[in-house]
Legacy VTK file of the C-alpha trace (Angstrom):
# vtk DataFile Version 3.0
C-alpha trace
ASCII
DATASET POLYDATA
POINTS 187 float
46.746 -146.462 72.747
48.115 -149.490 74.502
46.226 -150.175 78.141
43.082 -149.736 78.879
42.120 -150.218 82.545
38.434 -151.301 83.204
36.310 -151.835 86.330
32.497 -152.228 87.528
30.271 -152.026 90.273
32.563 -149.542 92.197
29.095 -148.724 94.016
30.579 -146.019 96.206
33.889 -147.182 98.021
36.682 -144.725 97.741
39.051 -147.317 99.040
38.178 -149.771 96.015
39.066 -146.147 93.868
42.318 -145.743 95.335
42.978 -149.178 95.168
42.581 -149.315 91.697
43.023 -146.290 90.231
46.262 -145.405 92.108
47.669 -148.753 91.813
51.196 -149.895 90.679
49.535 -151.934 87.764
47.461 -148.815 86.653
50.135 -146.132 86.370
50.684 -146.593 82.599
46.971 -147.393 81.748
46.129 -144.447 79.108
42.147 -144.486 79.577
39.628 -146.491 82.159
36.355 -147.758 80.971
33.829 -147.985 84.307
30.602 -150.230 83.134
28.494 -148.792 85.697
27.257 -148.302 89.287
29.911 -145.565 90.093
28.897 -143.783 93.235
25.435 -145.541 94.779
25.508 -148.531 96.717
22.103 -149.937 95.410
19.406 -151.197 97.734
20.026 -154.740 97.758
23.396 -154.457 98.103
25.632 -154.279 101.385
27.243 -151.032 102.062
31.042 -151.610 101.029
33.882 -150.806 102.960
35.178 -147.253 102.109
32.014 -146.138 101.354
31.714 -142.129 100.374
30.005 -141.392 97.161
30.451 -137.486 97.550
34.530 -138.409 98.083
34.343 -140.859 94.817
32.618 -137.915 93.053
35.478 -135.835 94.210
37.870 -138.175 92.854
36.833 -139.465 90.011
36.033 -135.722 89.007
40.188 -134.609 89.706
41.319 -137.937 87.830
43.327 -136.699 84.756
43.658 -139.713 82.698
40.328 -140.011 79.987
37.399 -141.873 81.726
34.852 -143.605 79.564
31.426 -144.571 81.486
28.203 -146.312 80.635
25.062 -145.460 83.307
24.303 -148.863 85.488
21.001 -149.754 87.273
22.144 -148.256 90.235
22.889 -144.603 88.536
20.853 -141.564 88.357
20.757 -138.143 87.610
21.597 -137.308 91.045
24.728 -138.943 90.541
25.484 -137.506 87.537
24.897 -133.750 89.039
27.724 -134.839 91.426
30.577 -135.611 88.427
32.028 -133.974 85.304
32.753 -137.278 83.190
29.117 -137.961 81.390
27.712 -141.401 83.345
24.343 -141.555 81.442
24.949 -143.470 78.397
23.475 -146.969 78.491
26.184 -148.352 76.395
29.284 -146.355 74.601
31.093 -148.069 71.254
35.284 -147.290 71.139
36.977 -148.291 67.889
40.537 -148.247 69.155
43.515 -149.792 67.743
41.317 -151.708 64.768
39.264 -153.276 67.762
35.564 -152.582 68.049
34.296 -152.395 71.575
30.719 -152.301 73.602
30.350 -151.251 76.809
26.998 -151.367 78.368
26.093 -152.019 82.284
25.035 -156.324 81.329
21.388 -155.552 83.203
19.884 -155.510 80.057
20.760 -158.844 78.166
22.030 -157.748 74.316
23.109 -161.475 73.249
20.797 -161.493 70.581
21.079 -158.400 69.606
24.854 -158.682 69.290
24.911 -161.978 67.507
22.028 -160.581 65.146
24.168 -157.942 63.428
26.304 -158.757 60.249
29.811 -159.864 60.599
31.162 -156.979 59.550
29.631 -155.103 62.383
30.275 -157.518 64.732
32.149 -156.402 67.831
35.172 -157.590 68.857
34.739 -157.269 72.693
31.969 -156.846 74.284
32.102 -155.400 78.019
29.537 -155.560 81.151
29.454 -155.352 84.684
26.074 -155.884 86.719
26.386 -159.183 87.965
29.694 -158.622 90.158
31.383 -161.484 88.996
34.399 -161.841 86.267
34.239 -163.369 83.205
36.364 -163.800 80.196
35.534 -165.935 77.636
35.235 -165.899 73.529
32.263 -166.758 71.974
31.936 -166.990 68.199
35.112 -164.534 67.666
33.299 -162.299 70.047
35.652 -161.353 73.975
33.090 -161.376 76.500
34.318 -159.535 79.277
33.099 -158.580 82.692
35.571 -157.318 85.202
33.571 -158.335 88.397
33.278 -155.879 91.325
36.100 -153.571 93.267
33.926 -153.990 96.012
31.179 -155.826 96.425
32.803 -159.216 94.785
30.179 -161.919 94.176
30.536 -166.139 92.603
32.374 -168.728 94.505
35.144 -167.250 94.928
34.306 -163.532 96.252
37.461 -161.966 95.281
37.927 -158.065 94.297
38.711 -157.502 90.457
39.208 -154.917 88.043
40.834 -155.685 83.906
43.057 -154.251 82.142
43.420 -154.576 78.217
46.610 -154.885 76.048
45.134 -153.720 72.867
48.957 -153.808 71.123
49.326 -157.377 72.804
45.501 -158.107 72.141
44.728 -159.961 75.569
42.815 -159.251 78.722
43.426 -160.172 82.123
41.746 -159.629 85.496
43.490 -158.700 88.311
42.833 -158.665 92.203
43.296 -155.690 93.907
46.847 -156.418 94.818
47.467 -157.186 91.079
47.678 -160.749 90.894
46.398 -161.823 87.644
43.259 -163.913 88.082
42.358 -164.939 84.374
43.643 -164.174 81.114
42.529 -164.684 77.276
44.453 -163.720 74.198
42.173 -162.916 71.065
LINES 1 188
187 0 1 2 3 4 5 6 7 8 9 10 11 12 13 14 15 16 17 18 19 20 21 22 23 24 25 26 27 28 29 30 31 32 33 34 35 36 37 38 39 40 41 42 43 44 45 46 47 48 49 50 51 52 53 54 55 56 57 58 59 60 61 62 63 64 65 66 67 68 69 70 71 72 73 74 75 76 77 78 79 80 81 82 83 84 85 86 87 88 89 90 91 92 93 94 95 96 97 98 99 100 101 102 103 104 105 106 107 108 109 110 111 112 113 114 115 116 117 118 119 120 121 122 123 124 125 126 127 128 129 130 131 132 133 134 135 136 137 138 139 140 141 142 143 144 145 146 147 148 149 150 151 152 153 154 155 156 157 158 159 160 161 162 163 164 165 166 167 168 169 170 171 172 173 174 175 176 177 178 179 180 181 182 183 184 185 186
């Protein structure tokens, strides 16, 4: 495996699917990681543009290429009665290509945990959404790594993001949804 795409916080738009998932830049991903809030807008949040969880369902549901997805706040068990792909997981581990990898929604702060456990089982990224803004950074040989929001883009600068990682190249970078890289890190 090569390219994994990964997004967050779709929270319903069917435009920020297509976008994404039926970009240029994703056409050789081989498997997309989604850290939550699929198909629900949430009720503090704005209702995006493009919004039609039932057509999202529908989508996601025909998408052929493997999906891996952790439940967010904004998830339930109506949701999940609506799509194939299992959403209810708080967090799902991947060992791919020698790297270790957490995904879990962010809601729930794990810092401690994840800096509690022995080196050796140590993650080597660690991947959120929840707060709708992107970040990349390292931290004590651990890739922290939230791919901000599709849709409902929040932080100074607003802008809608999705990531994709090299695992062969070992690097990271966020993208807007025209695929102009935003950030990068190399680990």
């Amino acid at each position: 495996m090569s390219l994994i795409g990964i997004t967050s916080d779709i929270h319903g738009s069917k435009i920020a699917w297509d976008k994404i998932f039926y970009s240029l830049v994703a056409r050789d991903i081989d498997l997309w990681i989604i850290s939550g809030d699929i198909l629900y807008h949430g009720p503090k949040n704005p209702i995006p543009e493009g919004y039609s969880p039932k057509e999202l369902a529908s989508a996601i549901n025909e998408y052929e290429k493997p999906l891996v997805i952790v439940k967010g706040n904004c998830d339930s068990e109506v949701d999940q009665s609506l799509l194939k792909v299992p959403i209810m997981s708080p967090y799902s581990v991947l060992f791919i290509d020698g790297l270790k990898i957490l995904i879990h929604h962010g809601d729930k702060n794990l810092d401690n945990w994840i800096f509690s456990l022995e080196e050796n089982h140590r993650f080597d990224i660690v991947i959120s959404g929840h707060t709708h803004i992107p970040i990349l950074e390292k931290r004590d040989g651990i890739v922290f790594f939230n791919p901000g929001s599709p849709s409902i883009p929040l932080g100074e600068v607003k802008e809608k993001t999705f990531g994709i990682l090299d695992t062969a190249k070992r690097s990271i970078k966020i993208l807007n949804l025209e695929g102009k890289e935003i950030d990068s890190i190399t680990f």
